[in-house]
VOPAGU-2260 file (C-alpha; in pm, 1 decimal, decimal comma):
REM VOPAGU-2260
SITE   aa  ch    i         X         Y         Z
SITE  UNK   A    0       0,0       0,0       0,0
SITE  UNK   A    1     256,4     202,0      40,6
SITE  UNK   A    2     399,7     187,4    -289,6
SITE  UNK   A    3      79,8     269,2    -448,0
SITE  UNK   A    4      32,6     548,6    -225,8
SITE  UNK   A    5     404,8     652,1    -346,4
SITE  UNK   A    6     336,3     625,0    -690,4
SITE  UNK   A    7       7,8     799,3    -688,1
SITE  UNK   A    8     167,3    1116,5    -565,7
SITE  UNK   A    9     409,3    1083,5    -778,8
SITE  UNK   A   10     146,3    1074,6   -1111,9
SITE  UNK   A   11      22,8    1383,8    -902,2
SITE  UNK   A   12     317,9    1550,0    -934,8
SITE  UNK   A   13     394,4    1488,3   -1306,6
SITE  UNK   A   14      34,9    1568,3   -1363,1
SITE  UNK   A   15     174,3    1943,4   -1496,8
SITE  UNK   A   16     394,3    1822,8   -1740,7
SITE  UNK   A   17     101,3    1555,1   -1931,3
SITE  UNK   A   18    -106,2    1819,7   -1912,3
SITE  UNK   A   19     102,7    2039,0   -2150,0
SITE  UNK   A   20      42,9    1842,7   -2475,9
SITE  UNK   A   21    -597,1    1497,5   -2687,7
SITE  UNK   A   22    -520,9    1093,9   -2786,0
SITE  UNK   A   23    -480,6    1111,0   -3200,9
SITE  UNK   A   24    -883,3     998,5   -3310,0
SITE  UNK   A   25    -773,7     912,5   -3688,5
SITE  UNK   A   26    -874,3    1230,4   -3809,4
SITE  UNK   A   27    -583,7    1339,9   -4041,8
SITE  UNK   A   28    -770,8    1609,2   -4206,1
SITE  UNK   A   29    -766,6    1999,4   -4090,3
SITE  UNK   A   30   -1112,3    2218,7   -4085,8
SITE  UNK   A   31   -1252,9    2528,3   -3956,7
SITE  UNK   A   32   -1508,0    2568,8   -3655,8
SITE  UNK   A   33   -1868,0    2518,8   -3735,1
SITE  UNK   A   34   -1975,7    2597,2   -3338,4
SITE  UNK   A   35   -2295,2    2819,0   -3319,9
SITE  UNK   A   36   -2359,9    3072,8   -3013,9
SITE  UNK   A   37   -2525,0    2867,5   -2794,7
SITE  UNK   A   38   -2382,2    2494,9   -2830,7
SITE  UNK   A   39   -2168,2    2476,4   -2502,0
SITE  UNK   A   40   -2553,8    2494,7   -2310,9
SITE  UNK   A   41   -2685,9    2244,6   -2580,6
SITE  UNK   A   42   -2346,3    2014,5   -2490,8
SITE  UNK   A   43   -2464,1    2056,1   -2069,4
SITE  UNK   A   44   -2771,9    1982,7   -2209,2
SITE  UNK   A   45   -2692,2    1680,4   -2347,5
SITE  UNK   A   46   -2414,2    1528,9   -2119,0
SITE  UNK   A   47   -2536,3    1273,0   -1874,4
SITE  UNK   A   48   -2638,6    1361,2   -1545,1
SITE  UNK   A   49   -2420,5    1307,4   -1235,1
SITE  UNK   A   50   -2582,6    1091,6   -1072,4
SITE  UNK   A   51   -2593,0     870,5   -1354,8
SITE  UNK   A   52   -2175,9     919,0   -1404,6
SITE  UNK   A   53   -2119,4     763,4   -1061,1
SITE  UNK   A   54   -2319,2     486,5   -1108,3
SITE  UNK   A   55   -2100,2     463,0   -1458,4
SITE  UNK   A   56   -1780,8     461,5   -1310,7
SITE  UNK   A   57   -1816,2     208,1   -1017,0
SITE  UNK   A   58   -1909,2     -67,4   -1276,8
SITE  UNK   A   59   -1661,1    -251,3   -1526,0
SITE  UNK   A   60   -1978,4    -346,6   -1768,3
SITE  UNK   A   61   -2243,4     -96,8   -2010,6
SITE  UNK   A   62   -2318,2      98,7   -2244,5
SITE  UNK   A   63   -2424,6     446,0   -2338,0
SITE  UNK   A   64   -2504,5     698,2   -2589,2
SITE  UNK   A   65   -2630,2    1057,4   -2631,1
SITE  UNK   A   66   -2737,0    1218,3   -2956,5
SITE  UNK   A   67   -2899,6    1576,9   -2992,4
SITE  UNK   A   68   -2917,6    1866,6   -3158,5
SITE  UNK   A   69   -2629,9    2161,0   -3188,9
SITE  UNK   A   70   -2690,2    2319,1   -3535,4
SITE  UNK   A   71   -2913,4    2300,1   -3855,6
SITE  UNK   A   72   -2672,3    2068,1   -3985,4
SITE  UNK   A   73   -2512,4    1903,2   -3725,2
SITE  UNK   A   74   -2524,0    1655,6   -3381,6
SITE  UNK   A   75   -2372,2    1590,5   -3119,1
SITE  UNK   A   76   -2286,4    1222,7   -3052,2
SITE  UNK   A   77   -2132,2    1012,5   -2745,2
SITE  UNK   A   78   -2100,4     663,3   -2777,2
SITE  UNK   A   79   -1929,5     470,2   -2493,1
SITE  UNK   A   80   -1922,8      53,1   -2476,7
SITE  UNK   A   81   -1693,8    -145,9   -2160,9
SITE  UNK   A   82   -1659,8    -493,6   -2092,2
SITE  UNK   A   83   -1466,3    -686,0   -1843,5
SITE  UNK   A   84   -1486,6   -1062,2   -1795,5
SITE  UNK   A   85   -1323,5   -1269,7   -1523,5
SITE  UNK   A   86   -1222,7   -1631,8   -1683,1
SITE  UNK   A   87   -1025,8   -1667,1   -1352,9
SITE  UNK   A   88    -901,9   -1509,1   -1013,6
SITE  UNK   A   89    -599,5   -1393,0   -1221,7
SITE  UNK   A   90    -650,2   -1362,9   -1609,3
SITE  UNK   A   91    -938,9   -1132,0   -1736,0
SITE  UNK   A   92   -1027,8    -965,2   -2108,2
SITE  UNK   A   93   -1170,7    -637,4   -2137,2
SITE  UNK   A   94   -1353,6    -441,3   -2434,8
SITE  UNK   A   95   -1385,6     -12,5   -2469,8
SITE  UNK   A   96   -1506,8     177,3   -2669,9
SITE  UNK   A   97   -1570,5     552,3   -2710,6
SITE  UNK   A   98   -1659,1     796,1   -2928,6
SITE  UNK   A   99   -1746,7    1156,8   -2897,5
SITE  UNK   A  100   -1869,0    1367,2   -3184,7
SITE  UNK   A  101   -1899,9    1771,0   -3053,2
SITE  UNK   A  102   -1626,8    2002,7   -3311,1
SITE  UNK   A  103   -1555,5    1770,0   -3591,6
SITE  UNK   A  104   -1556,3    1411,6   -3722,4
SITE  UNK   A  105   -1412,2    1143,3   -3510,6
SITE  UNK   A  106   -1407,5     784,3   -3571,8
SITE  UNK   A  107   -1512,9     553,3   -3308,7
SITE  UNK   A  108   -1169,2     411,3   -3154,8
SITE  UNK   A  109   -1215,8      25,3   -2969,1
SITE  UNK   A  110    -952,4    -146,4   -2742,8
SITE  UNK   A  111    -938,6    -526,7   -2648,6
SITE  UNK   A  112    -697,6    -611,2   -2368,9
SITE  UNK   A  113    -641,0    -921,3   -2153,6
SITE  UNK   A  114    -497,7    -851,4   -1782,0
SITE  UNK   A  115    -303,5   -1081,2   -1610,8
SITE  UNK   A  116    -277,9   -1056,3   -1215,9
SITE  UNK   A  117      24,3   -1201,6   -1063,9
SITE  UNK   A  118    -104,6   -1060,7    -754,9
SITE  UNK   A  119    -428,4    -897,1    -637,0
SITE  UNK   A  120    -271,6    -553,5    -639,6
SITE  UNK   A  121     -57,0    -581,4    -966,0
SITE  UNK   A  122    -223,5    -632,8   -1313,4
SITE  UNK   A  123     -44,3    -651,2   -1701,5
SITE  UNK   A  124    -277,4    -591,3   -1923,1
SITE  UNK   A  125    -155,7    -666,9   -2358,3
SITE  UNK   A  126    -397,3    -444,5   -2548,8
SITE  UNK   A  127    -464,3    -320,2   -2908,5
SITE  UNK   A  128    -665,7    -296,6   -3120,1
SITE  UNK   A  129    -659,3    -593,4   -3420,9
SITE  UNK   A  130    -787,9    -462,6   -3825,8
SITE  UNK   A  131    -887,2    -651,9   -4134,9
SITE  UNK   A  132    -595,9    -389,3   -4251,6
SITE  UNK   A  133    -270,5    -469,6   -4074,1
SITE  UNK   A  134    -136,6    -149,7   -4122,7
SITE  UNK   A  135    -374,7      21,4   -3867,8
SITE  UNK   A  136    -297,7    -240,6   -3597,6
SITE  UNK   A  137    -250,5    -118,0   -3247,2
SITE  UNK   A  138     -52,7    -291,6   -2960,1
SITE  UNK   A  139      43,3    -184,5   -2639,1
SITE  UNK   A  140      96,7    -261,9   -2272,4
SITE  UNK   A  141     -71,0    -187,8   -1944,2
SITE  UNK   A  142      71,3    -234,0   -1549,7
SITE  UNK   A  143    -231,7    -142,0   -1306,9
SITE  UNK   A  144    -153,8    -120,8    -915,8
SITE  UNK   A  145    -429,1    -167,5    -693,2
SITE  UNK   A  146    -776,2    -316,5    -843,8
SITE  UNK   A  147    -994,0     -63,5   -1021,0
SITE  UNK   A  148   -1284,3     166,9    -929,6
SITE  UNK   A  149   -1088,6     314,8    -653,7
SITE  UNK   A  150    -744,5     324,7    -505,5
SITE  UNK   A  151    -551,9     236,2    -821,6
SITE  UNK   A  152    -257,6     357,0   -1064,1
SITE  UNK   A  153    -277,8     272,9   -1411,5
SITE  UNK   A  154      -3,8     331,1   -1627,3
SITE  UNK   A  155     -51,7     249,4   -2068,4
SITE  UNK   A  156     210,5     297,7   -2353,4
SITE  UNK   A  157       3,7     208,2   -2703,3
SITE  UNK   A  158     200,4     181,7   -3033,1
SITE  UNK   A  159    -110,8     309,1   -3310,6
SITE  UNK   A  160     -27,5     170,1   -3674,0
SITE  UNK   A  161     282,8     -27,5   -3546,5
SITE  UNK   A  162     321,9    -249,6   -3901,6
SITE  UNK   A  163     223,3      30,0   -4101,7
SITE  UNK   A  164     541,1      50,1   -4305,4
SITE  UNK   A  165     607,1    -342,3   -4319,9
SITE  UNK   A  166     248,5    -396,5   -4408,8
SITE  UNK   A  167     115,8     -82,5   -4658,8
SITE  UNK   A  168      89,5    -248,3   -5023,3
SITE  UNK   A  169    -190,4       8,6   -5083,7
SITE  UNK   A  170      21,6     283,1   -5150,2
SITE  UNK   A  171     337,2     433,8   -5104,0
SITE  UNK   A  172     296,8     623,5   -4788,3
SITE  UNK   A  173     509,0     595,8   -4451,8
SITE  UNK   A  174     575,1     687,0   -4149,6
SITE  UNK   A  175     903,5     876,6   -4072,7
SITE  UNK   A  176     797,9     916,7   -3664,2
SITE  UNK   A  177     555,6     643,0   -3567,4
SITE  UNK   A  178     275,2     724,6   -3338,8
SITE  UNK   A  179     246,3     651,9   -2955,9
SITE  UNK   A  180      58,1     717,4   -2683,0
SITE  UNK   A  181     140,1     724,0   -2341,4
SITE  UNK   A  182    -165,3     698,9   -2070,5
SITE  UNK   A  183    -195,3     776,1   -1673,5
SITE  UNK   A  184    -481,9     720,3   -1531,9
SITE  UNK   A  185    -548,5     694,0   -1125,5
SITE  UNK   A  186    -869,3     698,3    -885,2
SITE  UNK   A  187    -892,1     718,1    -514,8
SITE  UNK   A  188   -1121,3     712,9    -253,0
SITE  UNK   A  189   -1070,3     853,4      90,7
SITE  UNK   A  190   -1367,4     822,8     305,4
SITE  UNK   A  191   -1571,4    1087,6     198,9
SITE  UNK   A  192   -1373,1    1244,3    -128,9
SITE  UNK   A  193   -1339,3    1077,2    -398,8
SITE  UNK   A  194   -1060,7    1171,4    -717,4
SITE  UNK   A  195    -982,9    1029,3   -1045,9
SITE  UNK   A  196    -780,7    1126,3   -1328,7
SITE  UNK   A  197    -724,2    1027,8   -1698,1
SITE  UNK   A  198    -431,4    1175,0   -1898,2
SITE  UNK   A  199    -287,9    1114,3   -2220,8
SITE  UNK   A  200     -10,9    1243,3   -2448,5
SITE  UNK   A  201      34,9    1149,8   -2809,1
SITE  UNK   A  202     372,9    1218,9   -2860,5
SITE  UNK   A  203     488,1    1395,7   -3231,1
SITE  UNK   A  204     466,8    1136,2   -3503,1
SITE  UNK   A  205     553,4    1227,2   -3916,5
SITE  UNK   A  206     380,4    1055,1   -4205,9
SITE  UNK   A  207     482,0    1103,6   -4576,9
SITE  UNK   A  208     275,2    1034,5   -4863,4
SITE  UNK   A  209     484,4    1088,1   -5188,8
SITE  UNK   A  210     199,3    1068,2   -5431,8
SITE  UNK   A  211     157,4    1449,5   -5329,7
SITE  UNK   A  212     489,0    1514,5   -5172,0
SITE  UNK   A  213     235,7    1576,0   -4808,7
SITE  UNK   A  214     385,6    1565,8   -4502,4
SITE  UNK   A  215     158,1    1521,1   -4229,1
SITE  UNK   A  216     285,3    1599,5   -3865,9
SITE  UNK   A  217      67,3    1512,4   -3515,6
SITE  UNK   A  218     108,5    1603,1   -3193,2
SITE  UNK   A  219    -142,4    1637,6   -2874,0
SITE  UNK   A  220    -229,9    1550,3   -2517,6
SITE  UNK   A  221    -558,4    1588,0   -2297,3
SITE  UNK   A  222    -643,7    1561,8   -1921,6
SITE  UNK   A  223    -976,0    1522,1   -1769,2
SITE  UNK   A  224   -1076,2    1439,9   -1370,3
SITE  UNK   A  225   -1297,2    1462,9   -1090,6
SITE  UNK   A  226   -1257,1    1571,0    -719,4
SITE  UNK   A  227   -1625,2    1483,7    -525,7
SITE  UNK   A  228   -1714,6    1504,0    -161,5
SITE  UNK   A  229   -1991,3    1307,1    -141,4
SITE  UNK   A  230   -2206,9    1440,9     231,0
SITE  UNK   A  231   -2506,8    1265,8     237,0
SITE  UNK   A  232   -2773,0     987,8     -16,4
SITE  UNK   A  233   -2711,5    1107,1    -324,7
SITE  UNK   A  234   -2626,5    1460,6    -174,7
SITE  UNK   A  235   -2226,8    1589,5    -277,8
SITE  UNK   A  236   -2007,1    1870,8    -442,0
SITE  UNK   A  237   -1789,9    1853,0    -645,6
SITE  UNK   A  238   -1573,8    1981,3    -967,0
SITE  UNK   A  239   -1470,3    1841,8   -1303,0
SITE  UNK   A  240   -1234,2    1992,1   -1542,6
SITE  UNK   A  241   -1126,5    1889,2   -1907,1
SITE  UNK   A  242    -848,7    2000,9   -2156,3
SITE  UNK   A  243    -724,1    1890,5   -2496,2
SITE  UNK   A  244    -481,5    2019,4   -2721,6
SITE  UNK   A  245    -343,8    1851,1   -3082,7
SITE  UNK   A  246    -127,0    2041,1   -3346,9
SITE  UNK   A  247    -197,2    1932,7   -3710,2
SITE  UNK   A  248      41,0    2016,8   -4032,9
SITE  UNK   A  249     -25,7    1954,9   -4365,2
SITE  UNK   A  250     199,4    2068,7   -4594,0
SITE  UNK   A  251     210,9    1935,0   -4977,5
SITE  UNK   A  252     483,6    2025,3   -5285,6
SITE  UNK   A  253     240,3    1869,2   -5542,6
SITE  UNK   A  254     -33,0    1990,0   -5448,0
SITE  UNK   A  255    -198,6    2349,6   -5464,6
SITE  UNK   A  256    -511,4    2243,4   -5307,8
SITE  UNK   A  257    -611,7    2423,7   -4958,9
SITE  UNK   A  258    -678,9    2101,9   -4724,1
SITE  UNK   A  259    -301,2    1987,6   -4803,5
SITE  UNK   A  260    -144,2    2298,0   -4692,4
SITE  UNK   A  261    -250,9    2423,9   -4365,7
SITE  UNK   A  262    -171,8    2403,1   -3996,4
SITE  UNK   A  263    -392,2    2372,8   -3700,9
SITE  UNK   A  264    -351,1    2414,2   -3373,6
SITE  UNK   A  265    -702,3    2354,5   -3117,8
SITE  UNK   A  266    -718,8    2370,8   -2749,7
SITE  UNK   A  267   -1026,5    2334,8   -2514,6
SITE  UNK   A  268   -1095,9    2397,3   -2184,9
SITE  UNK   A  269   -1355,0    2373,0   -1935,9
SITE  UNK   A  270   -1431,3    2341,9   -1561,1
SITE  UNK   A  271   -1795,0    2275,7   -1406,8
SITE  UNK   A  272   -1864,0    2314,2   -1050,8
SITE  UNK   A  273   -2177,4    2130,1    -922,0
SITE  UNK   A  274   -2383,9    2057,6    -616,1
SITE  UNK   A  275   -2615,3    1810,2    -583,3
SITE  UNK   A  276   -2943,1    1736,6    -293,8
SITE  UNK   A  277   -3197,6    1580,4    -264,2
SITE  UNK   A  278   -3521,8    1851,5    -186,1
SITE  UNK   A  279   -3760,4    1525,1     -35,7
SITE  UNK   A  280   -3844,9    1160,9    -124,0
SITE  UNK   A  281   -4009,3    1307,9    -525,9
SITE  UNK   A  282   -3764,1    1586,4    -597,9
SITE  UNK   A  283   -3369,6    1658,5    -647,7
SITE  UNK   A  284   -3174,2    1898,3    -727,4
SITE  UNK   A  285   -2885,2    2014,5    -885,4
SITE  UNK   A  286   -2708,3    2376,5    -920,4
SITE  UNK   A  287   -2396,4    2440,1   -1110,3
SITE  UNK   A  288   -2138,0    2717,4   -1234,2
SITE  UNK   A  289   -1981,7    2589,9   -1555,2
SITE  UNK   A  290   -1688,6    2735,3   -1804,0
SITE  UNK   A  291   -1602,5    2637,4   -2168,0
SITE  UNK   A  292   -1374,2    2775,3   -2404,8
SITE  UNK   A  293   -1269,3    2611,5   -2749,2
SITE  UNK   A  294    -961,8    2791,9   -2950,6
SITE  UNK   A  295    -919,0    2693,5   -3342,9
SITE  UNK   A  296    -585,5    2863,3   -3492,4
SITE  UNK   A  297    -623,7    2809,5   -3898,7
SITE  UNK   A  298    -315,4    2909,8   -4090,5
SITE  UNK   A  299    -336,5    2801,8   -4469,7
SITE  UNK   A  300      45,1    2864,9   -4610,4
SITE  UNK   A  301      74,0    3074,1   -4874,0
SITE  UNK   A  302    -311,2    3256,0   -4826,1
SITE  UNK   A  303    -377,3    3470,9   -4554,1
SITE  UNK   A  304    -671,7    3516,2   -4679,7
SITE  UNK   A  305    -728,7    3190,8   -4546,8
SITE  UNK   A  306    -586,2    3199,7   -4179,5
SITE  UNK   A  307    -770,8    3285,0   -3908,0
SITE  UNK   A  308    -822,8    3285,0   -3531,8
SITE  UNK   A  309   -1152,8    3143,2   -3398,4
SITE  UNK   A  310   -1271,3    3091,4   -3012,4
SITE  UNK   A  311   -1625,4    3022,2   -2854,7
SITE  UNK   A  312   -1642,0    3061,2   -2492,7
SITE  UNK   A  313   -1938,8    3060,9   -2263,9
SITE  UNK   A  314   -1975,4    3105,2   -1901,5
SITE  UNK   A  315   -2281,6    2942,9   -1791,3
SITE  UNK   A  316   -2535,5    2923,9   -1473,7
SITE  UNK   A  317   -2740,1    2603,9   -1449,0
SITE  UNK   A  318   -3003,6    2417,9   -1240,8
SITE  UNK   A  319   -3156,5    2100,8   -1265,2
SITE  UNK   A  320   -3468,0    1957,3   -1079,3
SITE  UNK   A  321   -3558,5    1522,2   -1115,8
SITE  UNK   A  322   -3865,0    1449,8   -1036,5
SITE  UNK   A  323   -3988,4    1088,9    -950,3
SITE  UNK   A  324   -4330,5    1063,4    -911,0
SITE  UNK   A  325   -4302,3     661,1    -998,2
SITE  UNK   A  326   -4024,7     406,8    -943,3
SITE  UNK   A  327   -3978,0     365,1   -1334,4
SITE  UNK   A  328   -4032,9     702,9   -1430,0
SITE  UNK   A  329   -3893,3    1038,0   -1399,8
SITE  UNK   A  330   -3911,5    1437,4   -1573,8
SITE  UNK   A  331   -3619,4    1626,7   -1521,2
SITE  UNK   A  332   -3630,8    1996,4   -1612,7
SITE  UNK   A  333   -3346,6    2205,0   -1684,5
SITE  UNK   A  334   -3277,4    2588,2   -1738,6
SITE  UNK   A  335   -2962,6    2747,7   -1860,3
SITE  UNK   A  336   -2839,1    3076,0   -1880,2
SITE  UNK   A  337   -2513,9    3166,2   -2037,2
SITE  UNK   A  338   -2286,9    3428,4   -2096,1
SITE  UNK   A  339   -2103,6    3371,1   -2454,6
SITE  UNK   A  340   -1894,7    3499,3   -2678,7
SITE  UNK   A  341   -1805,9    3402,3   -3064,8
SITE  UNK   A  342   -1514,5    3559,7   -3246,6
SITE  UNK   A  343   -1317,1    3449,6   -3584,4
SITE  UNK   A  344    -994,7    3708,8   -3641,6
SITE  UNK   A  345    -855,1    3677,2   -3947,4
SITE  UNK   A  346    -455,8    3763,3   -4066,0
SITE  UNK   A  347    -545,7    3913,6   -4356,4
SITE  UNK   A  348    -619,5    4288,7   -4297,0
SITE  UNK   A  349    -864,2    4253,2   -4572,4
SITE  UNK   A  350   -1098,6    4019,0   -4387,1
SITE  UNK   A  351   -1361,5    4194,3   -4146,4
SITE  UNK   A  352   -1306,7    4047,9   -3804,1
SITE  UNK   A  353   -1624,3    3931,2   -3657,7
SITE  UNK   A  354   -1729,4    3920,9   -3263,7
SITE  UNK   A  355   -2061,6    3859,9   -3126,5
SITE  UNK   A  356   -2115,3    3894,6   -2695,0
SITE  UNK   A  357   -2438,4    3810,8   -2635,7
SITE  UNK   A  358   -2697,3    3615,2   -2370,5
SITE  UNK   A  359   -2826,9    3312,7   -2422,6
SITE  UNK   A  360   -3059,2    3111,4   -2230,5
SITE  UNK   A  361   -3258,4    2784,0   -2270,8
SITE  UNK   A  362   -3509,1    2526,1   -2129,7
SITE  UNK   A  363   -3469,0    2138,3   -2094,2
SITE  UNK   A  364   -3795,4    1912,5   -2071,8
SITE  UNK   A  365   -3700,8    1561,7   -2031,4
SITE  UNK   A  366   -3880,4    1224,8   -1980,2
SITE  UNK   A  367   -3702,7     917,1   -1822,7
SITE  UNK   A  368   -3782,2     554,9   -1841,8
SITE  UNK   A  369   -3599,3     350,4   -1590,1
SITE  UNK   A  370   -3591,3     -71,5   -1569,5
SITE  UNK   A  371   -3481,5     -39,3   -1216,9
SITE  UNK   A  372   -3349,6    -453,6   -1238,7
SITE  UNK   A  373   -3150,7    -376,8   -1507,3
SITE  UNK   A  374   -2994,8     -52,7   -1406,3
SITE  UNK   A  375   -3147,8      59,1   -1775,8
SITE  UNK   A  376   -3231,5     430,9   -1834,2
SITE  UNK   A  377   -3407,9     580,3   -2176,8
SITE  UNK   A  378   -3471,4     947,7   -2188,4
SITE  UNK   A  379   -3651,1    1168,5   -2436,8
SITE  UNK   A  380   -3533,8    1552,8   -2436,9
SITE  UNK   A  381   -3698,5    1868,5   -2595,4
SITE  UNK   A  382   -3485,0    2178,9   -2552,3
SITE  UNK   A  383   -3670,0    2583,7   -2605,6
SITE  UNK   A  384   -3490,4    2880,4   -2678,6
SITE  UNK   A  385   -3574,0    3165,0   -2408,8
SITE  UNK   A  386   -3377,6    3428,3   -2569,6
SITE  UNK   A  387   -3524,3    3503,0   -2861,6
SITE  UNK   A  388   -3761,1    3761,7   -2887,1
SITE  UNK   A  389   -4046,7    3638,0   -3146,6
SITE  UNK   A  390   -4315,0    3418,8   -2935,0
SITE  UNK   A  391   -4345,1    3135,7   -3200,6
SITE  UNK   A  392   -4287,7    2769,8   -3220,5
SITE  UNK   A  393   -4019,9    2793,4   -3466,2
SITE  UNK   A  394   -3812,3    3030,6   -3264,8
SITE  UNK   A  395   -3885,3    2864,9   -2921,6
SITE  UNK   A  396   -3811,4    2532,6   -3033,8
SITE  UNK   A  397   -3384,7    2450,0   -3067,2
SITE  UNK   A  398   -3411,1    2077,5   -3052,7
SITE  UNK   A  399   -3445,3    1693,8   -2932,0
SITE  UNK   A  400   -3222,8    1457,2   -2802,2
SITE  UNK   A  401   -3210,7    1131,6   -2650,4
SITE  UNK   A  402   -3027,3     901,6   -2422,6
SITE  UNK   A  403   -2950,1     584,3   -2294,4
SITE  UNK   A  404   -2743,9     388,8   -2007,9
SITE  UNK   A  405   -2714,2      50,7   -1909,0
SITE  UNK   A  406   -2488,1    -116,5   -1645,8
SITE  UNK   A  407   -2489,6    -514,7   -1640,4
């Protein structure tokens, strides 16, 4: 124990430099922002509640997934799958996967792993991630220390396309830096309190596709966590914070076209502070203070034209209310009020920079389903505008959304 008590503060105190430089998704490609005034209240909106995120967390088997509304043209999607299966006191296989869909593509990313525990409080875990296409093989290794939900140190290096040169007959591309990804992740309960951590780093890897003389370059890192004091039945505080930055370069002799010559570099942030009581036996509640801010820095070579600087940030006041009137059935209503700003500066003096500061505030309706044998919740969401001026159903009405969680 008091190893993994030394180790733990020791990922504590390296914590600052993982935090400097999100895992690479398989998105090679380099856009602008699409966001919309109001999407960091329709992604609160969306996100599952906390009550259901700590009944996540202390089980090893589910699945979830969230889809709603953000623009005209576009939705945000979470898709989250985990397995774990005991064959024996000591050997176990596992299955994740996760996929989150809120400022661009991203492809849904699955790992398969099989632990092996020497001892009760030390686990090596071989992982990867196995493809029809050998080239896009992944294979890593895991030591844990201490047994998972709580009170454990988890330490990951994961090679991504690690035959990718050997195996590529498709083409002609390679990989002058491979990729890897390194992984901490910790959790620890202390009577009351209750911390956990993930952080990864993707450390700079070079790929080189002749055809067009393109080199693409990658580099990122992200950090997300949770510190809760829980005081009471379903009663605690707490505050959750996430970051991600990656750096993206495209840059292409034989090729004029605008996607092969650009550079990227996006960074997000966000804290949310939360509180969380129950008002009697039918009603809780939940009040919250909540921060996000999402940086995109364009610069297409040779067009400045074409470079800009874009950022979305809203600070944002929340509340939530549950109310069970039956076992298998619950509304939940929800109002948020933001403060948020959109900007896009551009290099080019020629280009009109644009800023809008403005209010916005909106209304969550929301119907649950629960099979309370299953741990199995289904909920149907309609979300109102309450800052626009015109009294109609078009401009009241922003959107619809639905959930669902299951623990086995």
């Amino acid at each position: 124990m008091r190893i993994l008590i030394l180790l733990f503060l020791i990922c504590l105190f390296n914590l600052a430099n993982f935090m400097r430089v999100k895992a690479f998704d398989d998105t090679k490609t380099i856009e602008p922002s699409y966001h919309v005034q109001e999407n960091f209240l329709d992604f609160k909106e969306y996100q599952f509640h906390k009550l259901q995120e700590e009944r996540w967390y202390e089980s090893q088997n589910g699945w979830r997934t969230s889809g709603g509304s953000i623009s005209v043209d576009l939705l945000y999607h979470y898709l989250e799958v985990k397995f774990r299966k005991h064959l024996r006191p000591w050997i176990s296989t596992g299955f994740q996967l996760k996929q989150e869909e809120f400022f661009k593509i991203t492809p849904a990313r699955f790992q398969v792993d099989v632990e092996l525990r020497p001892q009760p409080w030390m686990g090596i875990t071989l992982l990867g991630m196995q493809e029809y296409d050998k080239r896009h093989a992944d294979q890593g290794l895991g030591l844990t220390l201490g047994q998972r939900p709580w009170n454990f140190i988890y330490i990951q290096q994961l090679n991504h396309d690690l035959y990718y040169n050997e195996k590529n007959f498709y083409d002609d591309s390679y990989y002058l830096l491979n990729p890897v990804a390194q992984t901490i992740e910790a959790g620890w309960n202390f009577d009351q309190w209750k911390f956990r951590t993930h952080i990864t780093r993707d450390f700079r890897f070079h790929q080189y596709f002749p055809i067009k003389a393109m080199n693409f370059e990658y580099e990122g890192r992200e950090h997300d966590g949770v510190l809760d004091y829980h005081f009471g039945e379903r009663s605690l505080t707490g505050i959750s914070w996430r970051y991600f930055e990656h750096h993206k370069k495209r840059e292409a002799s034989l090729s004029s076209m605008d996607e092969d010559n650009r550079q990227q570099r996006m960074i997000y942030r966000s804290w949310d502070y939360y509180w969380l009581h129950p008002l009697d036996t039918v009603w809780h509640g939940t009040l919250g203070l909540r921060e996000d801010r999402i940086e995109n820095m364009l610069v297409q070579f040779g067009d400045d034209n074409g470079s800009s600087n874009f950022h979305l940030w809203t600070f944002q006041l929340y509340g939530i209310l549950i109310q069970r009137n039956q076992p298998d059935s619950a509304w939940e209503y929800g109002l948020y009020l933001g403060d948020t700003e959109k900007a896009t500066d551009y290099l080019s003096s020629s280009n009109t920079d644009r800023h809008v500061r403005k209010y916005e505030s909106s209304l969550r309706i929301s119907w649950v389903m629960n099979d309370m044998a299953h741990d199995a919740e289904l909920m149907f969401t309609s979300t109102w505008n309450l800052d626009d001026k015109a009294l109609n159903f078009v401009t009241l009405w922003d959107g619809g959304h639905i959930s669902y969680q299951q623990i086995f």
